[in-house]
C-alpha positions in Angstrom: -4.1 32.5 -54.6 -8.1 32.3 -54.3 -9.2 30.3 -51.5 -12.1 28.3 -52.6 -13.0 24.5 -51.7 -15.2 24.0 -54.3 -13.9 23.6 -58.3 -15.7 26.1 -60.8 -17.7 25.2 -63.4 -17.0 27.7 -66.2 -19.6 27.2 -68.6 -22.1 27.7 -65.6 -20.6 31.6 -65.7 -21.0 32.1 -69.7 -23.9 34.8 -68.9 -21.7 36.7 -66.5 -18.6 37.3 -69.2 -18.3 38.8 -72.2 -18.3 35.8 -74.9 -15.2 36.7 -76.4 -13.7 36.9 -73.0 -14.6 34.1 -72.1 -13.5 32.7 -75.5 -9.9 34.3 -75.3 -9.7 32.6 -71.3 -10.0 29.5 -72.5 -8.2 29.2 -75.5 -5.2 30.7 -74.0 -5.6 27.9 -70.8 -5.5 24.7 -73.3 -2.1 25.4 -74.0 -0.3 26.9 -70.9 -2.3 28.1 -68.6 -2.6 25.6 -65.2 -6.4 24.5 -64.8 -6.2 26.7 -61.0 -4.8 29.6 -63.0 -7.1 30.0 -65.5 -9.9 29.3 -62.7 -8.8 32.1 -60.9 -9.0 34.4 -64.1 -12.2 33.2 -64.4 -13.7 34.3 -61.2 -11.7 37.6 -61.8 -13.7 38.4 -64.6 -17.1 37.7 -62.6 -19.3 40.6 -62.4 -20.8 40.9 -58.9 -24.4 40.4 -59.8 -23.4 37.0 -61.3 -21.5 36.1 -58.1 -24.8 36.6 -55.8 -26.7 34.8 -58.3 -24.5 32.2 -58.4 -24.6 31.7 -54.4 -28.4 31.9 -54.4 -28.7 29.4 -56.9 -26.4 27.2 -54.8 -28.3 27.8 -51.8 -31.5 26.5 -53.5 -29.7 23.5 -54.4 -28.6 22.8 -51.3 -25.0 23.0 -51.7 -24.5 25.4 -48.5 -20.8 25.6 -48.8 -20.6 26.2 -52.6 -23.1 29.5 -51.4 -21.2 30.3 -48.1 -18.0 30.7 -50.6 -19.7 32.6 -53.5 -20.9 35.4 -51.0 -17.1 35.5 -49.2 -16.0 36.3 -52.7 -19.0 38.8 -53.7 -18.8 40.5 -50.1 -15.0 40.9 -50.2 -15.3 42.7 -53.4 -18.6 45.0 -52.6 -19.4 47.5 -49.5 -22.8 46.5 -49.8 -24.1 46.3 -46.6 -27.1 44.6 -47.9 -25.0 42.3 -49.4 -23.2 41.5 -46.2 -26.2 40.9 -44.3 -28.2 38.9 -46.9 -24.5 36.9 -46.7 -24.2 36.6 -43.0 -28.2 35.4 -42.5 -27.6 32.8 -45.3 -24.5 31.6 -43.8 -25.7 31.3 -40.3 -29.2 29.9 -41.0 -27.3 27.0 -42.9 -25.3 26.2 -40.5 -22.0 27.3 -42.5 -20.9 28.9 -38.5 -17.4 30.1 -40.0 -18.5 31.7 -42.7 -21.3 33.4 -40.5 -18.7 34.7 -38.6 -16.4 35.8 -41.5 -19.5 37.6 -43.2 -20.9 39.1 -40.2 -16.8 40.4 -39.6 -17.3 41.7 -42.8 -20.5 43.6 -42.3 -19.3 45.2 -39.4 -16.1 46.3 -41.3 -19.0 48.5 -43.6 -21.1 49.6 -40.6 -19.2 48.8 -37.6 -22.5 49.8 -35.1 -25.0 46.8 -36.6 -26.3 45.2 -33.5 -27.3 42.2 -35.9 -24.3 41.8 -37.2 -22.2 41.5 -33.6 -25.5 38.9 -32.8 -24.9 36.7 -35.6 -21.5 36.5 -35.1 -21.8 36.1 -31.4 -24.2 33.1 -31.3 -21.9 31.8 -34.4 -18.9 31.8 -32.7 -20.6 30.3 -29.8 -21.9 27.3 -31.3 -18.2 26.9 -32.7 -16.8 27.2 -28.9 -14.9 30.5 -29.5 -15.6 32.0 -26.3 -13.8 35.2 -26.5 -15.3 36.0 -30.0 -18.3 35.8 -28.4 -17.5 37.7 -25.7 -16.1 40.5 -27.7 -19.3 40.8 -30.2 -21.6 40.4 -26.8 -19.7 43.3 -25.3 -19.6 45.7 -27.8 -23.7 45.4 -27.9 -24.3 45.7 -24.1 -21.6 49.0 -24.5 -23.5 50.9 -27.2 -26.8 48.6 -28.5 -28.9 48.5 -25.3 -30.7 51.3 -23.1 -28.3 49.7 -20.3 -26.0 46.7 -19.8 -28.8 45.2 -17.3 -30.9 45.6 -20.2 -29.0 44.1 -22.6 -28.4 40.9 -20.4 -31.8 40.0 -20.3 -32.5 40.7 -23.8 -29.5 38.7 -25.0 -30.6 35.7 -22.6 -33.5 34.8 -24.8 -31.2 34.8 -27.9 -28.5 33.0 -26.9 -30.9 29.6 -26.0 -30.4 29.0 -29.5 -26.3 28.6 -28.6 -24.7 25.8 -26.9 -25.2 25.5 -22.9 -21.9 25.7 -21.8 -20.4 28.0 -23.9 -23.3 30.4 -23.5 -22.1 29.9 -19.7 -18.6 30.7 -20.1 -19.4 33.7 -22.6 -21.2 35.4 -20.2 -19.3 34.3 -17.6 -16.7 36.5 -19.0 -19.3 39.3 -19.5 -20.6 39.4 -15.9 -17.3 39.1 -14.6 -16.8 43.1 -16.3 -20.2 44.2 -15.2 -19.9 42.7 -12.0 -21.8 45.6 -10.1 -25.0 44.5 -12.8 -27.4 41.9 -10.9 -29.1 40.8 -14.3 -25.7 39.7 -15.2 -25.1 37.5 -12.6 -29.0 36.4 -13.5 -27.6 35.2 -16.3 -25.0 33.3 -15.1 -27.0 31.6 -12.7 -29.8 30.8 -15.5 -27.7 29.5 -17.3 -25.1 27.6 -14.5 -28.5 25.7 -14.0 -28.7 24.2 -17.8 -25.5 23.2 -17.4 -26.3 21.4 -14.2 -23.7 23.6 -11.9 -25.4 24.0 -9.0 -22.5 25.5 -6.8 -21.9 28.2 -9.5 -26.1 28.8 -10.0 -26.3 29.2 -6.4 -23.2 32.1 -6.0 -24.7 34.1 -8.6 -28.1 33.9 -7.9 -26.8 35.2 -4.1 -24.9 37.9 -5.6 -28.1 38.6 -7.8 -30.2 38.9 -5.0 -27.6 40.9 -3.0 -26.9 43.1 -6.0 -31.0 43.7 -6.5 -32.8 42.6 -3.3 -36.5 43.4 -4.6 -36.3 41.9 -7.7 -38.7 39.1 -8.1 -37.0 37.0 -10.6 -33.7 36.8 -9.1 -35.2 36.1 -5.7 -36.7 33.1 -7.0 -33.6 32.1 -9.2 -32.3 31.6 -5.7 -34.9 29.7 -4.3 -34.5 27.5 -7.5 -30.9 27.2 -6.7 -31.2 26.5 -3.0 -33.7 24.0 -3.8 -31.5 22.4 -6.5 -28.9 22.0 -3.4 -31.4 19.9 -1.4 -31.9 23.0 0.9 -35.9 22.9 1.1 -36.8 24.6 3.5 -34.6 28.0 3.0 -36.0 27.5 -0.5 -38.9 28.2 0.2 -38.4 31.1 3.0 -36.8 32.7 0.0 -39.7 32.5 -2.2 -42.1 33.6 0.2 -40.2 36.6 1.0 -40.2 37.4 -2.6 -43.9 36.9 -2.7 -44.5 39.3 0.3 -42.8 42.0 -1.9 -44.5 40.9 -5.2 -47.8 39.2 -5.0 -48.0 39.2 -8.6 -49.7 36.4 -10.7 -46.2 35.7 -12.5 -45.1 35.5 -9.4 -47.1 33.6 -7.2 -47.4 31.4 -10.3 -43.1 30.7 -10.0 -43.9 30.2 -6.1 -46.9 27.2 -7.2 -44.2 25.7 -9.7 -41.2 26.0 -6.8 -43.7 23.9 -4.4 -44.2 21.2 -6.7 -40.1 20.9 -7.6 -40.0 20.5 -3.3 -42.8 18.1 -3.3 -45.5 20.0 -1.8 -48.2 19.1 -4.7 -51.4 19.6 -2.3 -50.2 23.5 -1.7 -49.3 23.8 -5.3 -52.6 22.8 -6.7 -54.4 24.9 -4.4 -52.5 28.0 -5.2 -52.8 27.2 -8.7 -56.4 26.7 -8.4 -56.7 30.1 -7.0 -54.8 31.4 -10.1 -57.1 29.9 -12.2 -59.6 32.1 -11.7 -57.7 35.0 -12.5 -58.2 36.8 -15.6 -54.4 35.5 -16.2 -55.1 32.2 -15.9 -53.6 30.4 -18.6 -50.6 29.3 -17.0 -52.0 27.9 -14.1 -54.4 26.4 -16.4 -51.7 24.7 -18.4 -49.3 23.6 -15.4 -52.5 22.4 -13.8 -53.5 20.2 -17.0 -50.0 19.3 -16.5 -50.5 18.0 -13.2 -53.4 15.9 -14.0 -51.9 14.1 -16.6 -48.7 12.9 -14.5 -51.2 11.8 -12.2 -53.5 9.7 -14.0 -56.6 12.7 -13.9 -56.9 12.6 -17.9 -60.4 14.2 -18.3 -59.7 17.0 -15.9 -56.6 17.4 -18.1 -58.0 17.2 -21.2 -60.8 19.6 -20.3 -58.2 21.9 -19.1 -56.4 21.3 -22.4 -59.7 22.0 -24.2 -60.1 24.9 -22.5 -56.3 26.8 -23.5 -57.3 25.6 -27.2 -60.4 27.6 -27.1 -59.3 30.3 -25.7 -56.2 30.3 -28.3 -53.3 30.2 -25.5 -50.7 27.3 -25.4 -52.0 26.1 -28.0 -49.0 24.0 -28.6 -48.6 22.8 -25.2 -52.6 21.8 -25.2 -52.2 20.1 -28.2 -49.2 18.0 -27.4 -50.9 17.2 -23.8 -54.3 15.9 -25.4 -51.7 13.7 -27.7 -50.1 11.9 -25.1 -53.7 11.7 -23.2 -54.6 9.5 -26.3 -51.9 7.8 -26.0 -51.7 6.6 -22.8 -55.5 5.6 -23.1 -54.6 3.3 -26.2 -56.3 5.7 -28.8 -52.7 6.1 -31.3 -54.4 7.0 -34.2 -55.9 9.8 -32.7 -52.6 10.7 -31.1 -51.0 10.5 -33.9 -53.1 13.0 -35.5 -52.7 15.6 -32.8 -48.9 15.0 -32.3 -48.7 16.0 -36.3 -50.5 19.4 -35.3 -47.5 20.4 -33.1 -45.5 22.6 -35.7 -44.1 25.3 -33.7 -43.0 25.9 -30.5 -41.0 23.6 -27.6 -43.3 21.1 -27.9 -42.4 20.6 -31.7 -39.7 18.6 -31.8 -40.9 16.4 -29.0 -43.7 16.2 -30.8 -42.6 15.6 -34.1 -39.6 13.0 -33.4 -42.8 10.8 -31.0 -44.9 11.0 -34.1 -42.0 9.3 -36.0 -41.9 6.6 -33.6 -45.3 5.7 -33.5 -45.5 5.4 -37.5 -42.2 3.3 -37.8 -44.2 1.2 -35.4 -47.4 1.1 -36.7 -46.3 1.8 -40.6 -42.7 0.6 -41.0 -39.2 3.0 -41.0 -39.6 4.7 -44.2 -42.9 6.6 -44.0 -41.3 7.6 -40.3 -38.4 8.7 -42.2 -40.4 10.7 -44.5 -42.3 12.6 -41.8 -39.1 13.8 -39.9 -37.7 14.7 -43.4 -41.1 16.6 -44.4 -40.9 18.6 -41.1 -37.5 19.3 -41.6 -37.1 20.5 -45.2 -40.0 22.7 -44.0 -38.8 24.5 -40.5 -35.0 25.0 -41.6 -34.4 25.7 -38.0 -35.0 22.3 -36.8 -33.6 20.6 -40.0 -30.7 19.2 -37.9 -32.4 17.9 -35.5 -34.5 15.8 -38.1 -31.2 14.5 -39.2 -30.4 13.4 -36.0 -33.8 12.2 -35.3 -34.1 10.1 -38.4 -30.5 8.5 -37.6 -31.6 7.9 -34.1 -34.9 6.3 -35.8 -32.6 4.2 -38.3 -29.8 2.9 -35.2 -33.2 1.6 -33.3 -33.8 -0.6 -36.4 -30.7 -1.6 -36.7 -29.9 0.1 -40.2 -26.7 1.4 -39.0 -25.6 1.3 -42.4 -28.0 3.9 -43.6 -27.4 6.1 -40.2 -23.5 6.1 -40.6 -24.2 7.2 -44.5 -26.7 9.9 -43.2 -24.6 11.3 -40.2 -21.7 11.2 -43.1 -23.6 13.1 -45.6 -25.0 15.6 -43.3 -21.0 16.4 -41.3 -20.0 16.6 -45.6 -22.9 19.3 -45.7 -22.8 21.2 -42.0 -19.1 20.9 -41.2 -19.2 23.6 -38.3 -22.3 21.4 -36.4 -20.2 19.5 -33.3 -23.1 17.8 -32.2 -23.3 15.6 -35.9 -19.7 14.6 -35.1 -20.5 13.7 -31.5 -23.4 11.9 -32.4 -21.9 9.6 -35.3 -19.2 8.9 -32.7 -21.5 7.3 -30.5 -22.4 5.1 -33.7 -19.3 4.2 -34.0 -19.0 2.9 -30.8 -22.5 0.7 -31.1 -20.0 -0.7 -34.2 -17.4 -1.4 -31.8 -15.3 0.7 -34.0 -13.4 2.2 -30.6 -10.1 3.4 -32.4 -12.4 5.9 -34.7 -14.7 6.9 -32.0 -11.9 7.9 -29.9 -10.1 9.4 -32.5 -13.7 11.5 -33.9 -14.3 12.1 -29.8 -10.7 13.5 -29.2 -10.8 16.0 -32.2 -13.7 17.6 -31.0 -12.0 18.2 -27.4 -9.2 19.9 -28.9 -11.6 22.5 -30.3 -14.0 22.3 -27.3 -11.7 22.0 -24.5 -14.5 23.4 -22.0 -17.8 21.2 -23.2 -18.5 19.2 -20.3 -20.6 17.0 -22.9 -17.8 16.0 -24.9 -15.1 15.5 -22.4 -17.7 12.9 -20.6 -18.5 11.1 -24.4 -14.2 10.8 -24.8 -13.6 9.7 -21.0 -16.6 7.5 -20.7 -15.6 5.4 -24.0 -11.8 5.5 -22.8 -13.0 3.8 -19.5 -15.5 1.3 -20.2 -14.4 0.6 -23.7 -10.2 0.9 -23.9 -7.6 -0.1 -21.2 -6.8 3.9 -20.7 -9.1 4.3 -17.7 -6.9 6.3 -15.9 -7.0 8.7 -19.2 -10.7 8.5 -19.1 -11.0 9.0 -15.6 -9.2 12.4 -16.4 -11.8 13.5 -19.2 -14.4 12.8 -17.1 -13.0 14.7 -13.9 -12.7 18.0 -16.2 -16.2 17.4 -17.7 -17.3 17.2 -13.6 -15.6 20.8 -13.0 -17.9 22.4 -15.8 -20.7 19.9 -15.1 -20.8 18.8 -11.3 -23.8 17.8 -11.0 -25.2 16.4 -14.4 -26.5 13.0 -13.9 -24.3 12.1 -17.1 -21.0 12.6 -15.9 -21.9 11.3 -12.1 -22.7 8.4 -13.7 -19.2 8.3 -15.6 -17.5 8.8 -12.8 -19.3 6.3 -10.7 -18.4 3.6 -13.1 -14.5 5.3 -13.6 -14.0 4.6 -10.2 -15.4 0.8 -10.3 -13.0 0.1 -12.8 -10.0 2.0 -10.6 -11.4 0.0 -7.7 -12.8 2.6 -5.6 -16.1 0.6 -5.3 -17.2 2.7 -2.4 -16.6 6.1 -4.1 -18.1 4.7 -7.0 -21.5 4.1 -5.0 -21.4 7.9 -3.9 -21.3 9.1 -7.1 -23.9 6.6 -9.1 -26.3 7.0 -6.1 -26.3 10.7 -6.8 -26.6 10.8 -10.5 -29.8 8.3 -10.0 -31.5 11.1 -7.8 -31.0 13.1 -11.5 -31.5 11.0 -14.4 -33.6 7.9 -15.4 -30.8 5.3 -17.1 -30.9 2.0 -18.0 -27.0 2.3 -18.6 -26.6 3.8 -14.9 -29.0 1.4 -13.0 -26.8 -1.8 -14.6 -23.5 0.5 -13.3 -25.3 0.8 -10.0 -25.8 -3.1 -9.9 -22.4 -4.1 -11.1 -20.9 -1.5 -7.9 -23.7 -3.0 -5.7 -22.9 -6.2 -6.0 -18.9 -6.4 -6.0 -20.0 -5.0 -2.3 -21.7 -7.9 -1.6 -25.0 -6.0 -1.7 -26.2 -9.0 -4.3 -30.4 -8.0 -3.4 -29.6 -4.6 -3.6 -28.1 -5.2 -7.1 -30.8 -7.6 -8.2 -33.2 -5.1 -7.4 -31.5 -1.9 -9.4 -31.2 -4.0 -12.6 -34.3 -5.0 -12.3 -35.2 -1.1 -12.0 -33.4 -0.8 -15.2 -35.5 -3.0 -16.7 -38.6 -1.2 -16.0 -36.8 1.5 -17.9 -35.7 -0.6 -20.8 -37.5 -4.0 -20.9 -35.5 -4.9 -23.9 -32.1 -4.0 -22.7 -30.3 -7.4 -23.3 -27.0 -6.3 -20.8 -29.7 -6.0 -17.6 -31.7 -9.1 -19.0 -28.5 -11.2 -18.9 -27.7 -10.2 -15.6 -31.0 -10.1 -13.7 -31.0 -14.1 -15.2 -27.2 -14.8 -13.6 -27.9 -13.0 -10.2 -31.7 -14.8 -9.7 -29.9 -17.7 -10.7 -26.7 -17.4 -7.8 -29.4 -15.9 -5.5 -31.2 -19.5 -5.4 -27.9 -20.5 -3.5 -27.5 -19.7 0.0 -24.1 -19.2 1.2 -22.7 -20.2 -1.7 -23.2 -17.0 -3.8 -20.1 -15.7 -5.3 -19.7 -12.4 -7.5 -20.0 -13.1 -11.8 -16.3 -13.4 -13.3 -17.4 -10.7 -15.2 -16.9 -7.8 -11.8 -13.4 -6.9 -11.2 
């Protein structure tokens, strides 16, 4: 029986039958024929043409499923490879990650060496958390589509950014586990162990890296990185200045300027970079400079410096987006506003785009904010997702839920295969105090991503500070700390997991560690609570009051910086708010 979610219109397909056909179909279903049946003839009788046509026009419509269906059906009947491709882009590029895989499956089936094809599916499957499809399709290209495997990891690290984190990390993972004699896979690994914030893991492959390739620059300073990221300074550096006595290159004594400021050696950093700057490849220094100035209050030097990468038509995006939030921060919005608009492409875009939003809905009202983030989506399809998300984000701060919940719904009926939707209208539902749903939304997206340290945290946080199952929670989050051990996040979970056990001292460990990573109002009013129920009360006066500084609004901290100032007025008489267990 055909497999098709989506009911046929049959006078829609008049121009693909014969007439008489078509005729003789339909009179012969009015009487016996079952409605399915005589669907099924129906399609039977399509002419291919008609089918493409029919996916394209469904495509410009918008209705990305009805399309991802009509070219299943066109490519299982055809050995176009064309058709296959033109299938497999259209699938993948509107987020229909199934049927990307399906089509690209099928392309491969007509010309089983397309290196696009096994891409396609590889960053599909991916994004869907099928880690040994992606593995396979990754392995058949470093085999046969690349030079040499070494190659073909650093080519395929640039493409698979556009893929979720973690399962990027356990794809390749599996990958470098076969070419474990290949230094640039363990690269890889370690590159990507460090987006996942898996320090322990980015530090053993960046070794083996180094081990594997001794002279070569990048992963010699990939372990630096790594050493650094495990608080070890000063071997960080040793091991970037022995890369630099083997490569004195701008690139990288440029990594070696950037590695001093992530230790906190800004003075040497500057200097080096000012040095760079007068290279004839300057423009990085030039930028990270600019960069420099603004988080320290210099805004002419950086906008001259800014002025200067415009002119000479490199970073153009980053200058831009720097002179923006110089006119921001000097109380000229209008002008910012205009230059954050300018930000189309780039890393910088989407920062860009989703802080002009805001300062509209402020300045404007919520539905000409809407309307930008819509604009710039319908226009860069890439991004169109995160406009959704952006514009639901920009609805929940003011406090249309209603309209957020009905966008997040709309856009999971349209883009069924994108997790992070789910994820993200599951948080909703716990601002609605709608825990039974979250719970249930949160737990069906572990099931199909068992490894995602982001969604194990989201199901075991909301177990434990929203449901009696803490001990449940506490399990979520300990799995999410295996993949993730040192997000800030899941530190923070696990912090506030162990309050609510009653392990207030291991609870202190592990919030006092994830506020060395992230900036959270949530986390500083955890810290407080912990702080306090050990008798710390100024301490715990003074991290709420930190929290504030990081969300002045933030009614929990209010509340409880005005109960602790007020039992603080007591001597000897302080005891801890009913409200700590």
């Amino acid at each position: 029986m055909l497999s098709i979610r989506v009911r046929i219109d049959l006078q829609r397909f008049v121009g693909g039958f014969g007439s008489v056909a078509l005729a003789g179909l339909l009179l012969s279903g009015c009487a016996t024929v079952p409605q399915e049946q005589l669907q099924e003839a129906a399609v039977a009788q399509m002419t291919l043409p008609v089918m493409r046509d029919t996916a394209k026009k469904a495509l410009d419509a918008g209705n990305f499923i009805e399309a991802a269906h009509w070219y299943e059906l066109a490519t299982q009947r055809s050995d176009d490879e064309v058709l296959a491709r033109e299938a497999t882009l259209a699938d993948y590029e509107h987020v229909q990650l199934q049927a990307a895989v399906h089509s690209a499956q099928r392309w491969l089936v007509i010309n089983p060496t397309s290196q696009e094809a096994h891409e396609i599916a590889a960053l599909a499957a991916m994004r869907l958390y099928q880690i040994d499809t992606a593995s396979e399709h990754l392995d058949a290209l470093l085999s046969s589509a690349y030079i040499t495997p070494a190659s073909g990891f650093l080519e395929l690290l640039s493409k698979i950014q556009v893929a979720d984190a973690s399962a990027a990390l356990a794809t390749m993972e599996k990958l470098a586990d076969k070419y474990s004699q290949v230094a640039e896979a363990h690269y890889v690994v370690a590159k990507l162990a460090a987006q996942c914030s898996n320090q322990s893991l980015m530090l053993r492959e960046a070794q083996r890296a180094h081990e594997l390739s001794p002279y070569w620059s990048p992963a010699g300073m990939t372990l630096a990185r790594a050493q650094l990221a495990g608080e070890q300074t000063d071997q960080a550096l040793a091991t970037a200045q022995g890369v630099i006595a083997n490569d004195s290159t701008v690139a990288t004594r440029f990594d070696y300027a950037e590695l001093l400021l992530e230790a906190g050696h800004g003075d040497e950093a500057v200097q080096l970079l000012k040095e760079l700057e007068k290279n004839a490849d300057a423009a990085t220094a030039i930028l990270l400079l600019a960069q420099v100035d603004l988080q320290t209050g210099q805004f002419q030097s950086a906008f001259d410096r800014y002025s200067h990468l415009m002119n000479s038509g490199t970073h153009v995006s980053e200058a831009i987006f720097g002179m923006a939030q110089i006119s921001e921060r000097t109380g000229s919005i209008d002008n910012a506003r205009q230059l954050y608009s300018r930000v189309q492409e780039g890393e910088y875009a989407l920062p860009a785009q989703i802080r002009l939003a805001q300062l509209i809905a402020q300045q404007d009202g919520i539905e000409p904010a809407l309307a930008s983030l819509k604009q710039y989506g319908d226009g860069n399809p890439e991004k169109f997702l995160d406009m959704v998300r952006a514009q639901a984000e920009l609805l929940i701060a003011s406090g249309d839920t209603k309209n957020a919940m009905e966008l997040y719904d709309q856009s999971i009926a349209n883009f069924p295969d994108e997790a992070s939707l789910k994820l993200a209208r599951a948080f909703l539902l716990v601002k609605l105090n709608k825990i039974e749903s979250a719970v249930k939304a949160m737990r069906e997206l572990v099931i199909v991503r068992p490894a995602d340290p982001i969604t194990l945290n989201a199901l075991g946080y909301t177990l434990v500070d929203r449901t009696s199952a803490v001990r449940e929670g506490l399990g979520y989050i300990q799995r999410a700390l295996e993949y993730s051990p040192d997000s800030g996040a899941v530190l923070d979970s696990m912090g506030w997991a162990e309050y609510k056990m009653g392990r207030a001292a291991s609870a202190l460990d592990y919030l006092q560690r994830a506020v060395k990573r992230i900036i959270d109002a949530d986390l500083d009013f955890h810290l407080g609570e912990v702080l306090w129920s050990l008798k710390r009360y100024d301490d715990a006066l003074q991290a709420w009051q930190v929290g504030l500084t990081h969300a002045p609004q933030n009614q929990q901290l209010l509340q409880r910086v005005k109960s602790a100032e007020k039992q603080l007025k007591i001597p000897k008489k302080i005891t801890a708010p009913t409200s700590v267990n």
